[in-house]
ZAMARGU-4260 file (C-alpha; in steps of 0.2 Angstrom, whole numbers, plus 5000, padded with zeros to 4 digits):
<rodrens>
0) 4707/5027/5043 | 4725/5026/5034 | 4739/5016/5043 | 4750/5025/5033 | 4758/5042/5043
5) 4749/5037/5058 | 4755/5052/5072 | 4753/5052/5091 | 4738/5063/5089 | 4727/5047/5079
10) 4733/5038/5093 | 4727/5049/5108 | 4710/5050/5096 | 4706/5031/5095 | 4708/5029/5114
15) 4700/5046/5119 | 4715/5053/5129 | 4728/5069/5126 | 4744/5070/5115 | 4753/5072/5130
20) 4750/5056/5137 | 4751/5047/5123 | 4770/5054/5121 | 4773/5049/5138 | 4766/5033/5138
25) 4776/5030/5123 | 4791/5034/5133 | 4786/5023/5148 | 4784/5038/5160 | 4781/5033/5177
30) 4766/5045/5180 | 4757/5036/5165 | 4746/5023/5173 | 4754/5005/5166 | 4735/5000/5161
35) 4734/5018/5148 | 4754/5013/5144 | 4749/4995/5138 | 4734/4999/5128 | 4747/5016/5120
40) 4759/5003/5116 | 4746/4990/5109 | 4737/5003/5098 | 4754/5009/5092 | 4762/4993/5088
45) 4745/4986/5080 | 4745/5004/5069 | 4764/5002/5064 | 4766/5019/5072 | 4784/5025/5072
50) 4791/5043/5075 | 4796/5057/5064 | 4812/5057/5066 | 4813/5075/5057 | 4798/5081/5069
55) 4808/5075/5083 | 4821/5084/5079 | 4813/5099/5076 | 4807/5097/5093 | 4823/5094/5103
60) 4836/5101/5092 | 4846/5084/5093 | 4842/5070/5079 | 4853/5058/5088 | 4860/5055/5069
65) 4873/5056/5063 | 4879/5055/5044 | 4896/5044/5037 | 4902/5047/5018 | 4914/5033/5014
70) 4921/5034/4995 | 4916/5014/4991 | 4909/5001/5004 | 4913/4987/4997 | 4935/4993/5001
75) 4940/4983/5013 | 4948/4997/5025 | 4931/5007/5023 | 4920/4993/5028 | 4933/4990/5043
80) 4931/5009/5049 | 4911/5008/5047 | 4911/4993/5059 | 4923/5003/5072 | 4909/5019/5068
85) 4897/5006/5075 | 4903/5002/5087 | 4903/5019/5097 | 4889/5024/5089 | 4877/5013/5094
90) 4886/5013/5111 | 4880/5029/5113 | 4863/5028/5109 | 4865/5037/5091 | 4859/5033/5073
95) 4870/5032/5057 | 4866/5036/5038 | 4879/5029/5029 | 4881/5039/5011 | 4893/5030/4997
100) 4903/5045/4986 | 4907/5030/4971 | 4924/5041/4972 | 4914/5055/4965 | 4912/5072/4967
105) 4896/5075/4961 | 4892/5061/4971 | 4899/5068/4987 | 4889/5085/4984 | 4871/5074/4984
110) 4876/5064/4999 | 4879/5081/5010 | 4864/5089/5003 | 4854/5073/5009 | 4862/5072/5026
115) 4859/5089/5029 | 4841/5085/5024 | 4840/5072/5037 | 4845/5086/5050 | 4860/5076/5055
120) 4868/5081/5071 | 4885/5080/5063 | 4895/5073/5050 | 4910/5058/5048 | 4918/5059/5028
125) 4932/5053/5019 | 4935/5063/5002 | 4933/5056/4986 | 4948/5053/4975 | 4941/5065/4961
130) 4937/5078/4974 | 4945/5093/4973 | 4933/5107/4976 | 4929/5108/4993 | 4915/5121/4993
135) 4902/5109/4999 | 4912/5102/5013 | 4915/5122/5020 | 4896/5122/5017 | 4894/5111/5032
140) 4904/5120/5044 | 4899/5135/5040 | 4880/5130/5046 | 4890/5127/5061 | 4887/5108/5059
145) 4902/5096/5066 | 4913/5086/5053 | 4925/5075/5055 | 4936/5070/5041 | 4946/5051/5042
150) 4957/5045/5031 | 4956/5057/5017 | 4953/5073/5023 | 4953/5088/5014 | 4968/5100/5023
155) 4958/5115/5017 | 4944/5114/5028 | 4950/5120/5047 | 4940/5107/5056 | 4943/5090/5065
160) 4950/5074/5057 | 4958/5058/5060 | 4971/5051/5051 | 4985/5037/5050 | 5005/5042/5047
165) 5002/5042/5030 | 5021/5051/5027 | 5028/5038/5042 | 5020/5023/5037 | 5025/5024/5019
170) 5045/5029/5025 | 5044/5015/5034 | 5038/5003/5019 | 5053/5009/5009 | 5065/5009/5022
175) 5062/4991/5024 | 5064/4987/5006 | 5081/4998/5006 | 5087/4987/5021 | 5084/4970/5009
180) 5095/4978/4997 | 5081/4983/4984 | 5086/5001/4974 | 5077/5003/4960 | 5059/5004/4970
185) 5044/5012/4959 | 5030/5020/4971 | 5013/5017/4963 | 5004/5029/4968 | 4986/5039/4971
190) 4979/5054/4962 | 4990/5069/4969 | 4975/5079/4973 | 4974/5066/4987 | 4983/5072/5003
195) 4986/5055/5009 | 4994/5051/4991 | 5004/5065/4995 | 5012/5062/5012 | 5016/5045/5005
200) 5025/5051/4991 | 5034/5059/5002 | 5038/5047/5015 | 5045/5037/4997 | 5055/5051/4995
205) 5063/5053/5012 | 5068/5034/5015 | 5075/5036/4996 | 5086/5050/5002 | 5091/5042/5017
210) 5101/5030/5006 | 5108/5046/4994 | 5096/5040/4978 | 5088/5049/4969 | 5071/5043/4961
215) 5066/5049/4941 | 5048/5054/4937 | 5047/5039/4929 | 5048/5032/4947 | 5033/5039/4953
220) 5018/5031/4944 | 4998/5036/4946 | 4991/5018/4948 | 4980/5014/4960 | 4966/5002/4955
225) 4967/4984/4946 | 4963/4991/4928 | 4978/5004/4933 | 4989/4991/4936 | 4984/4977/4924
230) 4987/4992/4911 | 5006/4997/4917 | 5014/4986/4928 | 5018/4976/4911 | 5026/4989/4903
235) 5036/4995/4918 | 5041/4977/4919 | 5051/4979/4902 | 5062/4995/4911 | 5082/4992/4908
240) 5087/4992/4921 | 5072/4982/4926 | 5065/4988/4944 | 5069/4977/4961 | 5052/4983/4970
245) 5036/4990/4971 | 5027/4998/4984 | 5011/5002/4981 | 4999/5016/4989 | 4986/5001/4991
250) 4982/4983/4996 | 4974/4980/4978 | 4985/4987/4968 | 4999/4979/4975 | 4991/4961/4976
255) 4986/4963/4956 | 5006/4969/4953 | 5011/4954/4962 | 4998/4941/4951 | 5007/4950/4936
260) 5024/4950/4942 | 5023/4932/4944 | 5016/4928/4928 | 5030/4935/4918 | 5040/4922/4926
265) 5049/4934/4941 | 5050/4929/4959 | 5046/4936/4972 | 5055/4943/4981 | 5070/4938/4974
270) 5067/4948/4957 | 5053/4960/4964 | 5050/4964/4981 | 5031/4970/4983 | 5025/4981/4998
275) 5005/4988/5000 | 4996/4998/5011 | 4980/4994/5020 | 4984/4976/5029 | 4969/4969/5020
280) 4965/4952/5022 | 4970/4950/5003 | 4986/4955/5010 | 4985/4937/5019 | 4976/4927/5001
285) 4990/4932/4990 | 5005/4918/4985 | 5017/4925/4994 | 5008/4936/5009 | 5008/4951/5004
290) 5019/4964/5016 | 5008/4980/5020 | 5006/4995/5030 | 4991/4992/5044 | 4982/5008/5043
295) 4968/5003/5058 | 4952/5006/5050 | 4943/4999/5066 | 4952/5012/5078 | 4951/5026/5065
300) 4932/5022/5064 | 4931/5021/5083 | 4942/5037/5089 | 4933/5048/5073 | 4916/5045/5080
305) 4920/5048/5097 | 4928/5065/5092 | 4911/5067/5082 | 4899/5065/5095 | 4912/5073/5108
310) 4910/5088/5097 | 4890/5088/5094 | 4886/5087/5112 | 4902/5099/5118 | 4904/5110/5103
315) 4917/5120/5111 | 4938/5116/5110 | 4952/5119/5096 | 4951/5110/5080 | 4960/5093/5084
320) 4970/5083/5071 | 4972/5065/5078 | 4986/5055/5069 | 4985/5037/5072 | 5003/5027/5073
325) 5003/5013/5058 | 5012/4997/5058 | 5023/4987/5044 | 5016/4970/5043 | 5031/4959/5034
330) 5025/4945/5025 | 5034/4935/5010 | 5032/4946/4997 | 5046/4958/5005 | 5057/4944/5011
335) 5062/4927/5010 | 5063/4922/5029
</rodrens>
């Protein structure tokens, strides 16, 4: 006989007993004599037997699984809110398919379609950054599977999500290099599609008003990766009148403006202030520290899970939209004490 797709029903064969008691013996059911349950458990062990998880949930109407789209694993705020999804996942006795988007859409509509596949119970996402299209995500609710959305979620889709102060965390940021005497602050932002890079160009915005100026086009710059920033941070460096600060939509970017910044012989941050957002642990590796906005990815990952499974096993309740309170981590590449 193959070893390959061995089911319960080779099992109770080989040992001359039903399905049934198999199954329960599988599930160390206390009616099950423990002399059928070891020899079960031998045989099954011995033949690599492991369940269909499809057939099981088929069976129960419940995978216990859940699916995670992240837009890249190797970010360090994503890989922090996978370990906080861990956490409570595994807690409660649940299984996770983790899906990576590459920051692509078409990528994004595979990684649903798979999941959905997999008959998972519900689904965790964070959108893309080319994503702008949203027909695949209203797919999802309209087979009346649960979604959550954290960090980036798409404001279209009525459904539950759990985000950071995106408009307060970056008001603050600002605010903090108004208060060192820095004016002329260019916010290096994310793709406007984005509703995270939106609230925190407004929450540029707000602080700016708040000290009666008035920030050009100019000042508001799509750069939000390394290649971005080693491509036009130069440039905006050459600016008369020169800018005092930068505050940057993420960790990354702001760590490779600050590396070029210093290489054109500036300080920092007497010349050039520099701000992030994430509180990264490069935040921590740069020369100064880098001053950032702690977005809790652990706590997002936690409390998003939690409302995902909350809603599989419950299903019923209004749409909740958790916001999650950020913090400005000061370090020296705001200021000098």
């Amino acid at each position: 006989m193959s070893r390959e797709n061995i089911t319960i029903k080779d099992i109770a064969r080989e040992l001359g007993i039903s399905p049934s008691t198999v199954s329960r013996a599988l599930k160390d059911h206390p009616d099950i004599s423990q002399a059928t349950r070891d020899a079960v458990n031998e045989l099954a062990e011995r033949w690599n037997y492991r369940p269909n998880p499809i057939a099981l949930s088929l069976k129960s109407g419940s995978s216990k699984t859940i699916g995670v789209i992240i837009p890249d694993v190797v970010h360090y705020f994503f890989s922090t809110v996978i370990s906080g999804i861990e956490d409570v996942v595994y807690q409660q006795d649940y299984n996770m398919i983790l899906c990576q988007s590459n920051e692509m859409w078409e990528h994004e509509v595979k990684n649903i379609k798979t999941l959905l596949s997999s008959r998972v119970d519900g689904i965790l996402a964070s959108v893309a950054k080319t994503t702008s299209d949203y027909r695949h995500y209203r797919n999802i609710t309209e087979k009346d599977i649960p979604l959550v959305f954290f960090d980036r979620a798409a404001e279209e889709i009525d459904t539950d999500s759990v985000v950071i102060d995106d408009e307060t965390g970056s008001y603050k940021a600002v605010n903090h290099l108004l208060r060192t005497g820095k004016k002329r602050i260019v916010h290096l932002a994310g793709p406007p599609q984005l509703a995270i890079a939106r609230h925190r160009i407004n929450g540029y915005l707000k602080a700016m008003k708040e000290y009666r100026l008035t920030p050009q086009d100019v000042d508001i710059v799509k750069c939000d990766d390394i290649e971005s920033a080693d491509r036009l941070i130069p440039a905006l460096l050459t600016r008369t009148p020169r800018p005092d600060a930068f505050f940057a939509v993420n960790d990354l970017t702001a760590a490779q403006t600050l590396m070029i910044v210093k290489r054109h012989g500036l300080r920092i941050p007497e010349d050039i202030a520099i701000v992030g957002f994430t509180n990264s642990q490069i935040a921590t590796l740069t020369d100064p520290g880098l001053t950032s906005v702690d977005q809790k990815g652990f706590e997002m990952g936690q409390i998003a899970a939690r409302l995902l499974i909350d809603r599989i096993e419950n299903r019923r309740g209004p749409v909740q939209k958790k916001i999650i309170t950020s913090d400005l981590v000061i370090r020296g590449s705001s200021s000098s004490r």
